[in-house]
C-alpha positions as CSV (number, residue, x, y, z in Angstrom):
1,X,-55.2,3.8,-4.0
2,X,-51.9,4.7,-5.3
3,X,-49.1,2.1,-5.6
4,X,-45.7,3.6,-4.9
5,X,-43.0,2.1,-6.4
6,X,-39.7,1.2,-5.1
7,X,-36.6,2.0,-7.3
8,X,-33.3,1.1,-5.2
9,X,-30.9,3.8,-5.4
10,X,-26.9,3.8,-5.7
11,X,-24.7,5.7,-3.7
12,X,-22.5,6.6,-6.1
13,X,-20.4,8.8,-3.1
14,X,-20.1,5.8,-1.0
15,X,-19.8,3.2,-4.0
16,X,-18.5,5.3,-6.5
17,X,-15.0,2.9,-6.6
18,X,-16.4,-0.1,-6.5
19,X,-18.9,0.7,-9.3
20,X,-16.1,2.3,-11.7
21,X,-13.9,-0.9,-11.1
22,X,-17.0,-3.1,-12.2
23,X,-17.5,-1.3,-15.0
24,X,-13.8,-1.2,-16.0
25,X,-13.6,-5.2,-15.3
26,X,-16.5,-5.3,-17.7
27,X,-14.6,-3.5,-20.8
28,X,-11.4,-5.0,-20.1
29,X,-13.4,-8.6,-20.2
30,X,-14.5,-7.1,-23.9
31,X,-11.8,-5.2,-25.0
32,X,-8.8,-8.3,-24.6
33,X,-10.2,-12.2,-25.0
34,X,-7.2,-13.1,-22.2
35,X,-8.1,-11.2,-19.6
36,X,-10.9,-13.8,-17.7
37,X,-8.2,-16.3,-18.0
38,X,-7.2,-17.7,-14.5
39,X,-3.8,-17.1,-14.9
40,X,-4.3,-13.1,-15.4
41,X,-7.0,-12.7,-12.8
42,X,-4.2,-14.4,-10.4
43,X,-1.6,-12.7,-11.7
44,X,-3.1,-9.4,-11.5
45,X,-3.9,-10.1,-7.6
46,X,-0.3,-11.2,-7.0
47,X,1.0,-7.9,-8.9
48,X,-1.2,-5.1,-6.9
49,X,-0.7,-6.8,-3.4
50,X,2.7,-5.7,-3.0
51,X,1.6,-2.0,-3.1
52,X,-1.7,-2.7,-1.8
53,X,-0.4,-4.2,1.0
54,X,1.8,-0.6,1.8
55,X,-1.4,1.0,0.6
56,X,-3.2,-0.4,3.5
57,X,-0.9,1.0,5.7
58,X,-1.2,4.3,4.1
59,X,-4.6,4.7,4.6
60,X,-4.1,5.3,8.4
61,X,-1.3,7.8,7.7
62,X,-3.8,10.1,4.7
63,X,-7.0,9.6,7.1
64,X,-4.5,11.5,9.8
65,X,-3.8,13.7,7.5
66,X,-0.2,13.2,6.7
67,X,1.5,11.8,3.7
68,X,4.5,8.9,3.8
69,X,7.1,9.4,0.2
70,X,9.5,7.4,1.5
71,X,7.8,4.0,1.3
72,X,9.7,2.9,-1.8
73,X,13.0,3.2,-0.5
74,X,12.1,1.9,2.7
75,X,11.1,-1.4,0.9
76,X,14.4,-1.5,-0.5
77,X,16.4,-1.4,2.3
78,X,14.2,-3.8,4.8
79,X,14.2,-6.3,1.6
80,X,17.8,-5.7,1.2
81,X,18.7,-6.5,4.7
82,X,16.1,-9.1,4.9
83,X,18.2,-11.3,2.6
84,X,21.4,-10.7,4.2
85,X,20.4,-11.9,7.2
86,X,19.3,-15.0,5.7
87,X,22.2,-15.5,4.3
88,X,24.9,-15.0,6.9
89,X,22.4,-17.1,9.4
90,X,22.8,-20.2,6.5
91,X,19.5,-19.5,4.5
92,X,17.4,-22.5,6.3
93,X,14.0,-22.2,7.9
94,X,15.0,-20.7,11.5
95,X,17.4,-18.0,9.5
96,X,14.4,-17.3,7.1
97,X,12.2,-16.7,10.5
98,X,14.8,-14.9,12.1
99,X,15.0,-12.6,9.3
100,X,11.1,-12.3,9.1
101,X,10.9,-11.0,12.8
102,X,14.4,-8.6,12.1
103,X,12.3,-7.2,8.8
104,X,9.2,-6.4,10.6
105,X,11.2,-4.9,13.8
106,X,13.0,-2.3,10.8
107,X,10.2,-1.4,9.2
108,X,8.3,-0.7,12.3
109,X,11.6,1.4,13.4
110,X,11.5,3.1,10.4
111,X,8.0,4.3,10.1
112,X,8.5,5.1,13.9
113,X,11.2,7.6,12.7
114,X,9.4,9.4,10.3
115,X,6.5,9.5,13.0
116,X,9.0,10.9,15.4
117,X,10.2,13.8,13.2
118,X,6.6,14.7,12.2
119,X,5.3,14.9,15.7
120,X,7.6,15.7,18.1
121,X,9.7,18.4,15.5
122,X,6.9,19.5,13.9
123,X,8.2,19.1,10.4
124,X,5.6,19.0,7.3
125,X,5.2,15.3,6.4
126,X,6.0,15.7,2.8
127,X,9.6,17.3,3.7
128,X,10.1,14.9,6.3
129,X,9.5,11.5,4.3
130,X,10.9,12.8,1.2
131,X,13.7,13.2,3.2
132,X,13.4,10.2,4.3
133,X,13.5,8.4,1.0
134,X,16.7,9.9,0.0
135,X,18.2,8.5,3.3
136,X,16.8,5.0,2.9
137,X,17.8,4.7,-0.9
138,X,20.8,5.3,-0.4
139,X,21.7,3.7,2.8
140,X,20.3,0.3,0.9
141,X,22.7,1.4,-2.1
142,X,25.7,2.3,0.0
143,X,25.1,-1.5,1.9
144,X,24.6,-2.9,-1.7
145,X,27.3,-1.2,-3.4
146,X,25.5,-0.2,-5.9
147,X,24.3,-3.6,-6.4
148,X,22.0,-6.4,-6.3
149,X,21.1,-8.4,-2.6
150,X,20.8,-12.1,-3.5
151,X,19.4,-14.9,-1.4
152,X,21.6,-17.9,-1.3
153,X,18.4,-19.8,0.2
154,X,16.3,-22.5,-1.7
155,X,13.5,-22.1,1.2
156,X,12.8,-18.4,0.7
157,X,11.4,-18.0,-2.5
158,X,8.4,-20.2,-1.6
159,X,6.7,-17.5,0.7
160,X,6.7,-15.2,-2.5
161,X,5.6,-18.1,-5.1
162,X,4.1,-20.3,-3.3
163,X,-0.1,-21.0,-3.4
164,X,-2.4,-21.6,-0.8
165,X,-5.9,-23.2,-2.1
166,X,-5.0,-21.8,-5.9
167,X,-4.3,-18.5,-4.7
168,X,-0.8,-16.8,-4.4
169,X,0.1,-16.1,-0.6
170,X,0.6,-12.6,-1.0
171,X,-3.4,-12.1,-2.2
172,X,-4.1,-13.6,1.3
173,X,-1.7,-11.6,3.0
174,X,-3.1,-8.9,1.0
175,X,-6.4,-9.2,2.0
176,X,-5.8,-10.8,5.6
177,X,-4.7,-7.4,6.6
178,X,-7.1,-5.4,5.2
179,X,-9.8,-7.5,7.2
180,X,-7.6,-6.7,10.0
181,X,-7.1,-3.2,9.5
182,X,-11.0,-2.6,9.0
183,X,-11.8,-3.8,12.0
184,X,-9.2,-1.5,13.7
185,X,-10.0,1.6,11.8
186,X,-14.1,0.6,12.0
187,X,-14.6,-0.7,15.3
188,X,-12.2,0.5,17.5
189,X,-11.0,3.8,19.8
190,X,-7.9,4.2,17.4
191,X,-10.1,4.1,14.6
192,X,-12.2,6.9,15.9
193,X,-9.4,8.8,17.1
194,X,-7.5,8.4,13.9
195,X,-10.8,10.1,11.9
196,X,-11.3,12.4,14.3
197,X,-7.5,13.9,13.9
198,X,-8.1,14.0,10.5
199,X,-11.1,15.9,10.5
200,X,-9.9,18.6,12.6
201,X,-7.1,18.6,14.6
202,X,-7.8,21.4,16.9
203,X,-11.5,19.7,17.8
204,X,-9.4,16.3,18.2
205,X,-7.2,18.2,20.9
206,X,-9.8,19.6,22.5
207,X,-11.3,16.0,23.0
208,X,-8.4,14.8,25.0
209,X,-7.4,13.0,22.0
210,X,-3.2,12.3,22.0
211,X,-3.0,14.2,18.8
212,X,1.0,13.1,18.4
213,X,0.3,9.8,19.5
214,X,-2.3,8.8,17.2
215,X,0.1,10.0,14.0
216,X,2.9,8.0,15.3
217,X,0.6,4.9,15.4
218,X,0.0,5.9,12.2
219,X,3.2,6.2,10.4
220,X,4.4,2.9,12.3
221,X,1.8,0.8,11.2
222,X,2.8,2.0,7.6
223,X,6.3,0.8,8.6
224,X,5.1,-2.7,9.1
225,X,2.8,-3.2,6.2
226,X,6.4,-2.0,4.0
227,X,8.3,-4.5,6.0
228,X,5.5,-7.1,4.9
229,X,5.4,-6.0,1.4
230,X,9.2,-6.5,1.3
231,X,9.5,-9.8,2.6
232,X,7.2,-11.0,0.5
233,X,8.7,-9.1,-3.2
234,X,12.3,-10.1,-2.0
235,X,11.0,-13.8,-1.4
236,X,9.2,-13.9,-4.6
237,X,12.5,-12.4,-6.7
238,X,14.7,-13.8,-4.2
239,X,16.9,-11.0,-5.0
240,X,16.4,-7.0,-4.4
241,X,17.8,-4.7,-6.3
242,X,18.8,-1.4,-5.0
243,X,18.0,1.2,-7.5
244,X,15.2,-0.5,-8.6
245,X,13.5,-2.0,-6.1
246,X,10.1,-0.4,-4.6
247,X,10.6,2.7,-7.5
248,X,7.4,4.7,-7.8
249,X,5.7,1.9,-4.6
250,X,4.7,5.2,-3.4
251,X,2.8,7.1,-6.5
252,X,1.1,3.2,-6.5
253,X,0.1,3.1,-2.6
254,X,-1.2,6.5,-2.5
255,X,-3.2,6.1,-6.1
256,X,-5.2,3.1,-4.6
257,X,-5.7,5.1,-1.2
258,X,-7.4,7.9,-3.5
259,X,-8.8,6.0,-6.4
260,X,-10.7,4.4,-3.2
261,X,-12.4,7.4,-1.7
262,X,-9.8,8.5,1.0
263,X,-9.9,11.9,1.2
264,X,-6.3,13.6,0.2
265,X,-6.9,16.2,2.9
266,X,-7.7,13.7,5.7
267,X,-10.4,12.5,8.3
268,X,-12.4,9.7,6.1
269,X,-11.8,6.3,4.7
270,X,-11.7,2.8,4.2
271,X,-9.6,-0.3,3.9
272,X,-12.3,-1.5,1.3
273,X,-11.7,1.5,-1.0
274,X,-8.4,1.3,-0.6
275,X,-8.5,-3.0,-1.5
276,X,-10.8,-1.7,-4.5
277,X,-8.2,1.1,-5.5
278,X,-5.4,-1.0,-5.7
279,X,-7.3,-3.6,-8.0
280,X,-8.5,-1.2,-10.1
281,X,-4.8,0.2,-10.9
282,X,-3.7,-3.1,-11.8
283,X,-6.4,-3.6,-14.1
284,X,-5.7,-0.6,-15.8
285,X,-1.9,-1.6,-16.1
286,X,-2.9,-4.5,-17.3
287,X,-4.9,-3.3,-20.1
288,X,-2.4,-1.0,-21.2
289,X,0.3,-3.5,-21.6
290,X,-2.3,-5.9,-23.2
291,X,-3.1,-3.6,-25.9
292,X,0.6,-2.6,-26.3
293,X,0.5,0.6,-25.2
294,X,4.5,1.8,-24.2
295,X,5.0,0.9,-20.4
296,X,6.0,4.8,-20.6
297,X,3.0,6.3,-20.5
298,X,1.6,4.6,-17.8
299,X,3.2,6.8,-14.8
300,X,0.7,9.1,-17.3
301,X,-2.2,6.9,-16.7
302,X,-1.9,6.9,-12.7
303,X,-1.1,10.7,-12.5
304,X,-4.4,11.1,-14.6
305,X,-6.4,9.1,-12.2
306,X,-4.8,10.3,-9.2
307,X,-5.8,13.9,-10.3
308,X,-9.0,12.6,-11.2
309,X,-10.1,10.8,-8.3
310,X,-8.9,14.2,-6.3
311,X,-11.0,16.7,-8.3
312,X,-13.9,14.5,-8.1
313,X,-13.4,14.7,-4.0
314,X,-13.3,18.5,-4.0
315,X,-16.7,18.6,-6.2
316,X,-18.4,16.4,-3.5
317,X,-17.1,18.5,-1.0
């Protein structure tokens, strides 16, 4: 009688990100004696949420098979005006809220427009939010002057540094959402939709499937998660600059939406990848600025792995 023997097998297709960011958590962990340290791990958490929170949001709009460039900018100018209403309500805790609900409303408004212009004039996504993000940036400069937006509040800054159980509160926020968003894009019609319009948007139409209306969702949900991701960078500075502010958000977002097994050409993902992805990306910067390697090169290091992680997609395919 012949014994067979079991030997589990790894999906490297399916868990291909999550086993590359063990195994760079594992050289890091060698290569710098400060990394395990508490304070890094949390600070490397706090660092990639901002972006991974956008990220999230970007998912939906690459799984649909569009792109969003104008994310950056569009943190700017929410987080910009986010602070000026707190300060011309009197910075205290009902201004602060007021300004939270007014944030969220712009964002939402914003993503809606670029949603609008994709779907209803039929305008490539790439020309329509890199359009988009010149608009934004320099509507928040033109406010601005040029300048800086600065909170006159002592309340606000406590959303962006404050801790909840050890942990920052924009990890939880971080991850809140992505529980939330799985469970849309897993377990619900939008989800399914959202894949299926992705995958072929003739077949989706065909289905009965609201083609435009499932983008727009799309590109407005990526709206809100910039308005989040604003609130909580401007609370944390309690400032926004307006050149700086939210530069290069969108070469981050969309690395972590790749680096976690989205496809670039639409119809597949998941919020877990995407979590995983944006990790990973702050390890990496990490590591580079821990081993004192220039802060130059690493828009080098992302449009490496960005290629990377596409390539790889195309061989599967």
């Amino acid at each position: 009688m012949q014994v067979s023997s079991f030997k589990p097998k790894i999906d490297l297709e399916k868990h291909g990100p999550l086993v590359a960011l063990v195994i760079l958590f594992v050289l890091s962990s060698v290569a710098s004696p400060y990394f395990l340290q508490t304070r890094n791990i949390l600070n490397i958490l706090r660092q990639v949420s901002y972006t991974g929170i956008i990220g999230l949001g970007m998912t939906f709009v690459i799984i649909s098979g569009g792109i969003d460039l104008s994310v950056g900018s569009m943190t700017a100018l929410v987080g910009g005006l986010v602070i000026m209403v707190i300060n011309n309500l009197g910075g205290e805790l009902m201004a602060i809220i007021l300004a939270i609900v007014i944030g969220l409303l712009l964002g939402v408004v914003l993503g809606a427009i670029n949603g609008l212009i994709v779907t209803k004039g039929k305008v490539a996504p790439f020309i329509v939010t890199l359009g988009t993000m010149a608009i934004y940036r320099s509507f928040t400069l033109y406010i601005s002057n040029a300048g800086e937006f600065r909170s006159t509040s002592n309340l606000y800054p406590q959303l962006g540094m404050g801790y909840f159980l050890g942990i920052p509160i924009p990890v939880w926020v971080f991850l809140g959402l992505a529980a939330f968003f799985a469970v849309i894009l897993n377990h619900t019609r939008y989800g399914r939709h959202i894949c299926a319009v992705g995958s072929n948007e003739r077949v989706a139409r065909y289905s009965a499937i609201d083609v435009d209306k499932v983008r727009l969702i799309a590109y407005v949900i990526v709206g809100f998660t910039v308005a989040v991701s604003a609130i909580l960078m401007s609370s944390r500075l309690n400032s926004v600059s307006s050149s700086n502010a939210g530069v290069n958000y969108e070469l981050d977002a969309i690395a972590a939406v790749i680096i976690g097994g989205t496809a670039m050409s639409g119809g597949s993902g998941t919020m877990s990848g995407t979590v995983i992805g944006a990790i990973t990306l702050g390890i990496i910067n990490n590591m580079l600025n821990m081993l004192g390697v220039s802060p130059y090169l690493q828009g080098t290091v992302k449009g490496l792995v960005i290629i990377g992680a596409v390539l790889i997609q195309r061989k599967k395919r």
